[in-house]
Backbone and ligand atoms as CSV (ligand in chain L), in Angstrom:
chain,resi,resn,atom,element,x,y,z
A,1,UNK,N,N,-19.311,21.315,16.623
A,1,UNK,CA,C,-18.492,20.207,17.154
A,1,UNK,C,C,-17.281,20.764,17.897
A,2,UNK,N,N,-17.211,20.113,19.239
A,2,UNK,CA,C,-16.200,21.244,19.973
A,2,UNK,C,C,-14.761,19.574,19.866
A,3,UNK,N,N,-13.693,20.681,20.172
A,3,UNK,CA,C,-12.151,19.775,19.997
A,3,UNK,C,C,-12.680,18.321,20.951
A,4,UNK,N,N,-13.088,18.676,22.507
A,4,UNK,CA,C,-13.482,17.454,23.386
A,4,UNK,C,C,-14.429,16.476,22.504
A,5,UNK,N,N,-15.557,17.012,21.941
A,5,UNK,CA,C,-16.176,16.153,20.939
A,5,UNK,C,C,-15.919,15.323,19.717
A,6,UNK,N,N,-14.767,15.721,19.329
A,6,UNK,CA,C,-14.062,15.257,18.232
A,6,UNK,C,C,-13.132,14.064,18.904
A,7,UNK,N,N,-12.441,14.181,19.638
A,7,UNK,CA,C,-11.438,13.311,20.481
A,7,UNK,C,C,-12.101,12.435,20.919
A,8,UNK,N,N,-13.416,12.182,21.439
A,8,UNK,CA,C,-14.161,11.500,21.942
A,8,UNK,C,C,-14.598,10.344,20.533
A,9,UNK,N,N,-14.879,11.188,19.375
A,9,UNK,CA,C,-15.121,10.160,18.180
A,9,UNK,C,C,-13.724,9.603,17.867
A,10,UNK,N,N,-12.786,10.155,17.567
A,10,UNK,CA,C,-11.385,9.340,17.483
A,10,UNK,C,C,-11.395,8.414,18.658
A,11,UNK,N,N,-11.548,8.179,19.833
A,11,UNK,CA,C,-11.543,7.546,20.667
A,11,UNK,C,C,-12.748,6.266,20.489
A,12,UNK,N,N,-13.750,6.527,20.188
A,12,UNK,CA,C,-14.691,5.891,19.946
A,12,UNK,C,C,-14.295,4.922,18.831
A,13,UNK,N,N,-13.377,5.480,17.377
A,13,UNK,CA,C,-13.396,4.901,16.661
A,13,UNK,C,C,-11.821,4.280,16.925
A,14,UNK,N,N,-11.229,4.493,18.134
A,14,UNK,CA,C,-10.044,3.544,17.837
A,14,UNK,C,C,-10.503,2.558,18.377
A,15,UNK,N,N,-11.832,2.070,19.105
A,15,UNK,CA,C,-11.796,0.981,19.487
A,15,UNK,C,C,-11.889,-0.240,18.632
A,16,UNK,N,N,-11.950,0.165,17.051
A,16,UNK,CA,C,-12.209,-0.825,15.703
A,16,UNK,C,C,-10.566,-1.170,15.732
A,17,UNK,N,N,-9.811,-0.525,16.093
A,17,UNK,CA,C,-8.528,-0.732,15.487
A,17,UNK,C,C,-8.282,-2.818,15.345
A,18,UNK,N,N,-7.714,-2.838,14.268
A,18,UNK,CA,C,-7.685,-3.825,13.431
A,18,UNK,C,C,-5.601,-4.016,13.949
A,19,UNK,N,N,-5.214,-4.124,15.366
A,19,UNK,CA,C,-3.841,-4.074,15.071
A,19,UNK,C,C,-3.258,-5.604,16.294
A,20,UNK,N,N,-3.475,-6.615,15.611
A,20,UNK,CA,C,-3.233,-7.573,15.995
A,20,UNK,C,C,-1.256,-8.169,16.128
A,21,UNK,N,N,-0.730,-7.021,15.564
A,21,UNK,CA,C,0.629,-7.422,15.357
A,21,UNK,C,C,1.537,-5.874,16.459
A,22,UNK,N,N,0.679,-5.200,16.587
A,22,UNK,CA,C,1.334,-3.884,17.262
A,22,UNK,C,C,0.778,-4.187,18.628
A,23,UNK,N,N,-0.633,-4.297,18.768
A,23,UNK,CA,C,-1.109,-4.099,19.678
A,23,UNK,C,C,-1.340,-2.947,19.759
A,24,UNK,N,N,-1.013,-2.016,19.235
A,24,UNK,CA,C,-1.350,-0.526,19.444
A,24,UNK,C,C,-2.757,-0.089,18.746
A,25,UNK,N,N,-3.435,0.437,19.174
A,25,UNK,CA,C,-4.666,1.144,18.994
A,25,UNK,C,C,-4.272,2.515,18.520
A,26,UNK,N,N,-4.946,2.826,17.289
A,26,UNK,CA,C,-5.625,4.191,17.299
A,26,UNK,C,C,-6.564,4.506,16.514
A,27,UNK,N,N,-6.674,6.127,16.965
A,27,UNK,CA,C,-7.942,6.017,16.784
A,27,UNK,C,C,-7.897,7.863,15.988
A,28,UNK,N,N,-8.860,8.509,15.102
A,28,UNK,CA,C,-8.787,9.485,14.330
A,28,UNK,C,C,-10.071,10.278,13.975
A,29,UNK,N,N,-10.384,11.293,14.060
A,29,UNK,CA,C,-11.579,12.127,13.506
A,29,UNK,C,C,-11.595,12.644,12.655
A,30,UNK,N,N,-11.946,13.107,11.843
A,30,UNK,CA,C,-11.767,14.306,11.041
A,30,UNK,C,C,-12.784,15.106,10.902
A,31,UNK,N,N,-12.601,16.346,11.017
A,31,UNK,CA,C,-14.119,17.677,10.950
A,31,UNK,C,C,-14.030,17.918,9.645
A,32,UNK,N,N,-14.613,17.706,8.949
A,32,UNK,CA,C,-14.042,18.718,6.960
A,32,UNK,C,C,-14.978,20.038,7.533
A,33,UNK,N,N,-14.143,21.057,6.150
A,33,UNK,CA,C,-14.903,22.171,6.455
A,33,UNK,C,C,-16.594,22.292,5.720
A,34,UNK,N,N,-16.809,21.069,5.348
A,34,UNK,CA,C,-18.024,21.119,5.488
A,34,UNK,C,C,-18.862,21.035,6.532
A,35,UNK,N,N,-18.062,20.249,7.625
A,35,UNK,CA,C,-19.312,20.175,8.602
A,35,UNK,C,C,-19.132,19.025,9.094
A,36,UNK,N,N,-19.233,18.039,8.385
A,36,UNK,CA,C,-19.150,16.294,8.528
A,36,UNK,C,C,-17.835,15.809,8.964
A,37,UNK,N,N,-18.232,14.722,9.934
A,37,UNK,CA,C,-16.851,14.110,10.407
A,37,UNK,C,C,-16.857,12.322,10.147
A,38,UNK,N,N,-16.028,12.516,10.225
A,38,UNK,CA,C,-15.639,11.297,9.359
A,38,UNK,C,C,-14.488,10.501,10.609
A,39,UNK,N,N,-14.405,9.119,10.766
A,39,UNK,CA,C,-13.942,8.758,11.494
A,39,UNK,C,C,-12.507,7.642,10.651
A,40,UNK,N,N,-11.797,7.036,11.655
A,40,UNK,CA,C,-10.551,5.513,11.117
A,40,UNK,C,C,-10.354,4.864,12.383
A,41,UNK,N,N,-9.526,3.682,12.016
A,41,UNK,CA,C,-8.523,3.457,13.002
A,41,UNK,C,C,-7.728,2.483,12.083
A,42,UNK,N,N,-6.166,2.423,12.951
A,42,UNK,CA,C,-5.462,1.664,12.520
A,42,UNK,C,C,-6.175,0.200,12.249
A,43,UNK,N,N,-5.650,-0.115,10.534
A,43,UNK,CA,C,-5.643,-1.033,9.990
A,43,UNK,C,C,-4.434,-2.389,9.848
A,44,UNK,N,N,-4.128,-3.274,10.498
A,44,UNK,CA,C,-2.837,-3.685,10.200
A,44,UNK,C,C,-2.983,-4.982,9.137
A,45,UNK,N,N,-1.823,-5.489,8.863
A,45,UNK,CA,C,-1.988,-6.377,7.774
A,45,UNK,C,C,-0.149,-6.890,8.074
A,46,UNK,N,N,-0.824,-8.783,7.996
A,46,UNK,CA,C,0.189,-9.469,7.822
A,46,UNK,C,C,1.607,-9.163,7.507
A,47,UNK,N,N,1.659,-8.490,5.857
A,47,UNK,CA,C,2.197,-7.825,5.524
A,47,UNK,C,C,2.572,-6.348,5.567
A,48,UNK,N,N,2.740,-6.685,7.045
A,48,UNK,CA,C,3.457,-5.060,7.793
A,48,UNK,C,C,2.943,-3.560,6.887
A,49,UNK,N,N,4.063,-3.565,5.685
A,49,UNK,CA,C,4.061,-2.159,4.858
A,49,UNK,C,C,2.495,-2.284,4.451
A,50,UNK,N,N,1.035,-3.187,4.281
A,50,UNK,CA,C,0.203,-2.753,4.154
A,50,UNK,C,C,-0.503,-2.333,4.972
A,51,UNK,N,N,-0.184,-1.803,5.925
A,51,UNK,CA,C,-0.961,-1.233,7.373
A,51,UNK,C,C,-1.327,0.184,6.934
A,52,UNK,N,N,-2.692,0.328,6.959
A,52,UNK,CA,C,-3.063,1.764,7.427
A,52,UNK,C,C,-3.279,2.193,8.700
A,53,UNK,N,N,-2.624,3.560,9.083
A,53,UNK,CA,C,-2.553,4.364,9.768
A,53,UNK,C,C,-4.513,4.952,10.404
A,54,UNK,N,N,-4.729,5.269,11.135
A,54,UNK,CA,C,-6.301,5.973,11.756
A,54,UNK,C,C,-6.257,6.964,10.979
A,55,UNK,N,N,-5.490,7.910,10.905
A,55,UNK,CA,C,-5.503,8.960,10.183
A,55,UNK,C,C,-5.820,8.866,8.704
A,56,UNK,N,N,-4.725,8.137,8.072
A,56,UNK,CA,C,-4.917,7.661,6.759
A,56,UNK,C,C,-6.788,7.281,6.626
A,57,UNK,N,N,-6.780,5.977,7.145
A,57,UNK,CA,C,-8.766,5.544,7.184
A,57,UNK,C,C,-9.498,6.683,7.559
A,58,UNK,N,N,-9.226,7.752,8.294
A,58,UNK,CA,C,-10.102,8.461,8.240
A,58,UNK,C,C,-10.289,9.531,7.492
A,59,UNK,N,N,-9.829,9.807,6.907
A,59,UNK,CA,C,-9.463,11.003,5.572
A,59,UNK,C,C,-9.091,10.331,4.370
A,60,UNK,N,N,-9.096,9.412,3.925
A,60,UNK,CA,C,-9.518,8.351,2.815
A,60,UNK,C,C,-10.805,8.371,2.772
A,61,UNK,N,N,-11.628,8.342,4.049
A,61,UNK,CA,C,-13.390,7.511,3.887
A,61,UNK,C,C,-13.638,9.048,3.413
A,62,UNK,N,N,-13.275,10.106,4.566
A,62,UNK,CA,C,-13.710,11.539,3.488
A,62,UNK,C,C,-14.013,11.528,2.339
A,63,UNK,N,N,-12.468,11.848,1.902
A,63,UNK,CA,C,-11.990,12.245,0.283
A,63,UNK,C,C,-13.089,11.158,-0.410
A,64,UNK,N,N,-13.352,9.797,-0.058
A,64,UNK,CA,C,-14.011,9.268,-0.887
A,64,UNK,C,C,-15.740,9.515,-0.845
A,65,UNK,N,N,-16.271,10.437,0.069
A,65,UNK,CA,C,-17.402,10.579,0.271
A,65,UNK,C,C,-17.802,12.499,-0.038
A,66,UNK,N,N,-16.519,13.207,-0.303
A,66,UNK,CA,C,-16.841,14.231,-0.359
A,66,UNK,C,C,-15.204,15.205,-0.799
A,67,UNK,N,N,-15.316,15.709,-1.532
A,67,UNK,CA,C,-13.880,16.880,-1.528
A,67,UNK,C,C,-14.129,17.802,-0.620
A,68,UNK,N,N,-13.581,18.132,0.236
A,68,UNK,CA,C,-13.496,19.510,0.997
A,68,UNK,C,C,-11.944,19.098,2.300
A,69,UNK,N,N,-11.258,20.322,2.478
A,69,UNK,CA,C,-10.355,20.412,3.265
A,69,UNK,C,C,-10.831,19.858,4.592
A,70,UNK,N,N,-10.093,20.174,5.414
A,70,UNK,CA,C,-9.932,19.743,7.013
A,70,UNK,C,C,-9.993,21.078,7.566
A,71,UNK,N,N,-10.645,20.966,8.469
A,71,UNK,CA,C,-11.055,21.862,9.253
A,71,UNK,C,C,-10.455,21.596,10.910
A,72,UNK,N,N,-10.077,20.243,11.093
A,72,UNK,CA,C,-9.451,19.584,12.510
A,72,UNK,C,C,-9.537,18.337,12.512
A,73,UNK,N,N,-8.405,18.303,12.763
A,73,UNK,CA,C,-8.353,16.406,12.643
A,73,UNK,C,C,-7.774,16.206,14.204
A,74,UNK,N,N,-8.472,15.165,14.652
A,74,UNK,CA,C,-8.492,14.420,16.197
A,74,UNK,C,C,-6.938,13.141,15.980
A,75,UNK,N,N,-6.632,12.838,16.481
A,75,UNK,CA,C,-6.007,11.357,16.987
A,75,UNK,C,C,-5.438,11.471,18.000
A,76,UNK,N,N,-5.472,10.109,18.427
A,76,UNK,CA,C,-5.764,9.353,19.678
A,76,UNK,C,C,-4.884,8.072,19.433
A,77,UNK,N,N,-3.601,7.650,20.099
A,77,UNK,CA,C,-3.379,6.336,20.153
A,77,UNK,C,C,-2.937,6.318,21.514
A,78,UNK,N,N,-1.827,6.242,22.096
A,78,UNK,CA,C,-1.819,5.820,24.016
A,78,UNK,C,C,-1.629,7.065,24.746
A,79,UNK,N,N,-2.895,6.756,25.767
A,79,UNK,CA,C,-3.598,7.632,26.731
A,79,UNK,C,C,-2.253,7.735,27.949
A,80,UNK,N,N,-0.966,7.444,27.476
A,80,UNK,CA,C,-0.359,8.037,28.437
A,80,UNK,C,C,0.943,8.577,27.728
A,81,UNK,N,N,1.103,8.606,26.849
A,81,UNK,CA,C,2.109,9.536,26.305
A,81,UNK,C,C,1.195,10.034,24.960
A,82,UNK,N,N,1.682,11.462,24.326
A,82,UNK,CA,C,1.300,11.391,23.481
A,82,UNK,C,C,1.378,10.655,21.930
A,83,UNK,N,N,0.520,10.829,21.098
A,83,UNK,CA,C,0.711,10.080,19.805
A,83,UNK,C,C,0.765,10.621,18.587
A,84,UNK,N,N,2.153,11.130,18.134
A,84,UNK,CA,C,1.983,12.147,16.716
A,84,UNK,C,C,1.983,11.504,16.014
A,85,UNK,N,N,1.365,12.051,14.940
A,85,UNK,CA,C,1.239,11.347,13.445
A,85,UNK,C,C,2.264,11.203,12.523
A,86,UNK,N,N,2.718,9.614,11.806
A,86,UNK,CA,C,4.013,9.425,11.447
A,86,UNK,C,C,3.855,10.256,10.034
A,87,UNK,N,N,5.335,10.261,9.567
A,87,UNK,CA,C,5.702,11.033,8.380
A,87,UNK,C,C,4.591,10.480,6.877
A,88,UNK,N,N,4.053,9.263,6.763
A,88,UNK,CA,C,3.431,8.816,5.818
A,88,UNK,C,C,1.881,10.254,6.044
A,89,UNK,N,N,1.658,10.063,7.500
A,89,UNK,CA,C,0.051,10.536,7.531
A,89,UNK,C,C,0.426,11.761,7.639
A,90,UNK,N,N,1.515,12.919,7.689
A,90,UNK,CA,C,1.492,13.706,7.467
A,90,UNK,C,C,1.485,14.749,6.247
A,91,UNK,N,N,2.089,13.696,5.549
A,91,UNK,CA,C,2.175,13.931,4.171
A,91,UNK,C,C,0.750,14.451,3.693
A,92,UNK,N,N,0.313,13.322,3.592
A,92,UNK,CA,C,-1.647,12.849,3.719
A,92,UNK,C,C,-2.733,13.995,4.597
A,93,UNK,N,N,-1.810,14.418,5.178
A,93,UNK,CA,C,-2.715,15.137,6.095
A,93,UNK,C,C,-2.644,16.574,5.136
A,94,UNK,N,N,-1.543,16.896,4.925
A,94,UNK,CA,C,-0.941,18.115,4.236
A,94,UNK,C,C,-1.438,18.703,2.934
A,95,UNK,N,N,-2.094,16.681,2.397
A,95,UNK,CA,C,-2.485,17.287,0.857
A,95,UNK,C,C,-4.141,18.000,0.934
A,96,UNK,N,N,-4.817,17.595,2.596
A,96,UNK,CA,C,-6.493,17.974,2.386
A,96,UNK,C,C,-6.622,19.364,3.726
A,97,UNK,N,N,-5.258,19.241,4.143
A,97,UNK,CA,C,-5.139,21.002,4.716
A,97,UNK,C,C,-4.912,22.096,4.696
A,98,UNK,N,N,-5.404,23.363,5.271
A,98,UNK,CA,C,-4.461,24.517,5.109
A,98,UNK,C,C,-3.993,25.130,6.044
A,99,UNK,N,N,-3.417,26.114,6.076
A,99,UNK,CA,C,-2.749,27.376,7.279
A,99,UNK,C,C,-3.863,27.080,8.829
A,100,UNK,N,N,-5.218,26.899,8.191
A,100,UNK,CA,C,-5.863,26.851,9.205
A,100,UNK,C,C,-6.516,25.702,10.097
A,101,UNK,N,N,-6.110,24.622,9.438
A,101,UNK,CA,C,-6.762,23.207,9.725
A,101,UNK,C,C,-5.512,22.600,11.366
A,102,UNK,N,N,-6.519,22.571,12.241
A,102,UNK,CA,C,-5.919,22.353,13.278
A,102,UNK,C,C,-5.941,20.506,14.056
A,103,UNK,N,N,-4.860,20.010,14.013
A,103,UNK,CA,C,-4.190,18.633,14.601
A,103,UNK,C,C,-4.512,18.794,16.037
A,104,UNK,N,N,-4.885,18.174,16.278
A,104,UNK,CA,C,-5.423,17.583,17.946
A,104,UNK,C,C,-4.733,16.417,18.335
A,105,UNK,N,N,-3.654,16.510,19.193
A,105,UNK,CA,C,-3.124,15.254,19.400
A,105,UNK,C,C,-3.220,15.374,20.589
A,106,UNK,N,N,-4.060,13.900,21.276
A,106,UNK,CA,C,-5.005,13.579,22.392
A,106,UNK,C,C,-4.293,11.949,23.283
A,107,UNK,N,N,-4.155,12.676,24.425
A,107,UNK,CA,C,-3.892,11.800,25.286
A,107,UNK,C,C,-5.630,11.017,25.828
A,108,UNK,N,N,-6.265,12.009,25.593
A,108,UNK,CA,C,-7.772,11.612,26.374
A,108,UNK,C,C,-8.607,13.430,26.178
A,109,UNK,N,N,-9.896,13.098,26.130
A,109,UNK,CA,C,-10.588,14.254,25.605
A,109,UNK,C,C,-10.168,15.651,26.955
A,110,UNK,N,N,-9.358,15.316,27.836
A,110,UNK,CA,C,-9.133,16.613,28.412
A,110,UNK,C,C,-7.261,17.152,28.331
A,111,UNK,N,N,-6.777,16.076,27.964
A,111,UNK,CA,C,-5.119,16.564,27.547
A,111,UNK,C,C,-4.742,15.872,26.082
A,112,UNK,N,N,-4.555,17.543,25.235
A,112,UNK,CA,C,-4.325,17.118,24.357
A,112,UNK,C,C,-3.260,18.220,23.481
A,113,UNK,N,N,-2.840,18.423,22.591
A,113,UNK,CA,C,-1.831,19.586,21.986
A,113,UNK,C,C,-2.616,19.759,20.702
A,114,UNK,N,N,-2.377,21.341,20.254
A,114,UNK,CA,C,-2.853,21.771,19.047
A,114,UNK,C,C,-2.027,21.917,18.307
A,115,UNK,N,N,-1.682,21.633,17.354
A,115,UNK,CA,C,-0.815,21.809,16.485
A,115,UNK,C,C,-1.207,22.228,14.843
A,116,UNK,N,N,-0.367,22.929,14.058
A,116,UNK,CA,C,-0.716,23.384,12.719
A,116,UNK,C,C,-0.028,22.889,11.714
A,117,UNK,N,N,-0.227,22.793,10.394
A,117,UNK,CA,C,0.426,22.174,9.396
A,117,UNK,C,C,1.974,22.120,9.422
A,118,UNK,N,N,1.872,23.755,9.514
A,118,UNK,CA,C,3.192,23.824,9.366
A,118,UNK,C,C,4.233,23.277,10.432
A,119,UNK,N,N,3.730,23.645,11.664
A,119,UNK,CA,C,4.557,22.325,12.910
A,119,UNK,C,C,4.880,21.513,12.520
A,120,UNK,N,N,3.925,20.313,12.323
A,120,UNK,CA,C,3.877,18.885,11.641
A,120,UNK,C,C,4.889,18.880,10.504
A,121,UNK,N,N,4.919,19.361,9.802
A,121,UNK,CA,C,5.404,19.243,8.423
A,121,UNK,C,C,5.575,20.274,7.316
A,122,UNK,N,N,6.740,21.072,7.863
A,122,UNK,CA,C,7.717,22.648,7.202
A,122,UNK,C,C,7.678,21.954,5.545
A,123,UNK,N,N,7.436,22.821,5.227
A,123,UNK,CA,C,7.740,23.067,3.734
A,123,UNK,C,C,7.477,21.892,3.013
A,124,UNK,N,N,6.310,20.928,3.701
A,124,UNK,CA,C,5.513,19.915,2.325
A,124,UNK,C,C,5.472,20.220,1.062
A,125,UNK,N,N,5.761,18.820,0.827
A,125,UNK,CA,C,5.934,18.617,-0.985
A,125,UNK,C,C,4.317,18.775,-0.996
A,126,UNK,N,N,3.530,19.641,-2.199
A,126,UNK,CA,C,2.361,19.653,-2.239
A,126,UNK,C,C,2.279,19.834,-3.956
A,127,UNK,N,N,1.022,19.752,-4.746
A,127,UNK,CA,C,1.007,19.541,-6.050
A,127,UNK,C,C,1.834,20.975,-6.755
A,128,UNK,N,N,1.418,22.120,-6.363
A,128,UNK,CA,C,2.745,23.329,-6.644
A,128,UNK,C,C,3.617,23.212,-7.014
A,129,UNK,N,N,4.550,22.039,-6.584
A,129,UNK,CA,C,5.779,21.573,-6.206
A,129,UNK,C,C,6.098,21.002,-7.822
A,130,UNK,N,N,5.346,20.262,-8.422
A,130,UNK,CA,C,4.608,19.725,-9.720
A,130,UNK,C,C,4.859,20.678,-10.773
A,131,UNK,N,N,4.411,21.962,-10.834
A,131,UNK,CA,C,4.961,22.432,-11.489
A,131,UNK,C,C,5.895,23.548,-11.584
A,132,UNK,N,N,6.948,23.269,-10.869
A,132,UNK,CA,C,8.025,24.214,-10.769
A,132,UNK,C,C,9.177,23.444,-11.694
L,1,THU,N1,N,-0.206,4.288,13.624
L,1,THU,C1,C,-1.274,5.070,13.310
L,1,THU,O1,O,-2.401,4.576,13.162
L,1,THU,N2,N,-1.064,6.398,13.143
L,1,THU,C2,C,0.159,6.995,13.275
L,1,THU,O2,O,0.309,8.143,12.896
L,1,THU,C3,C,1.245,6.258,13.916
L,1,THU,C4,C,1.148,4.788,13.771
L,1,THU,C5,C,-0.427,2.838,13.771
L,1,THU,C6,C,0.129,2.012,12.640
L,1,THU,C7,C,0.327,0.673,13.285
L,1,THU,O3,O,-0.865,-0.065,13.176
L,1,THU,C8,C,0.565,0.995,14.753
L,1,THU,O4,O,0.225,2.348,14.938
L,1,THU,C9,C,1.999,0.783,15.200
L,1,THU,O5,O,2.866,1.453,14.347
């Protein structure tokens, strides 16, 4: 599965987006290092604070279909600026990645930025943290 191929399923799957109060679309992949990709998109809800994130839905449907890390995660929300992932989905992102799991943040399957955990999110609280 190449990065363009992955962006293309985040793209594919933001077209579900459920965001009747934003209007904003997005859309999310995920590669686990098994192999399998797993898709989301934003979920919104009446009640604002219950909105899921693409990212979140798509690494939820994972975790619930399989344990294994991230291997590259896609998202996709507007094709003319980019769209980083807010502090909730990074968190989230942090607990099923490692050193090597690479963020794709996609304007459209030919402009997009690579980014690594640690970019995103220096010195995450992670279960370690638990017992210190
Ligand atoms: N949103 C995502 O899906 N992912 C992010 O990382 C940023 C925000 C969604 C949530 C909400 O439905 C809409 O974008 C506007 O905030």
């Amino acid at each position: 599965m190449t990065v363009r191929e992955l962006i293309l399923k985040a793209k594919e799957a933001r077209k579900k987006s459920y965001s009747p109060y934003s209007n904003f679309k997005v859309g999310a992949a995920v590669l686990m290092k098994t192999g399998k990709v797993y898709t989301g998109c934003n979920i919104e809800n009446a009640s604002y604070g219950a909105t899921n994130c693409a990212e979140r839905t798509a690494i939820f449907s994972a975790i619930s279909d399989e344990m294994s890390k991230i291997d590259t995660l896609a998202l996709i929300g507007s094709e003319t600026e980019f769209t980083y992932p807010c502090g909730i989905c990074r968190q989230v992102i942090s607990e099923f990645a490692d050193e090597e799991t690479k963020i794709i943040i996609a304007k459209n399957e030919n402009e997009y930025i690579e980014k690594k955990l640690e970019d995103i999110i220096p010195g995450t609280f992670t279960k370690d943290d638990l017992n210190k």
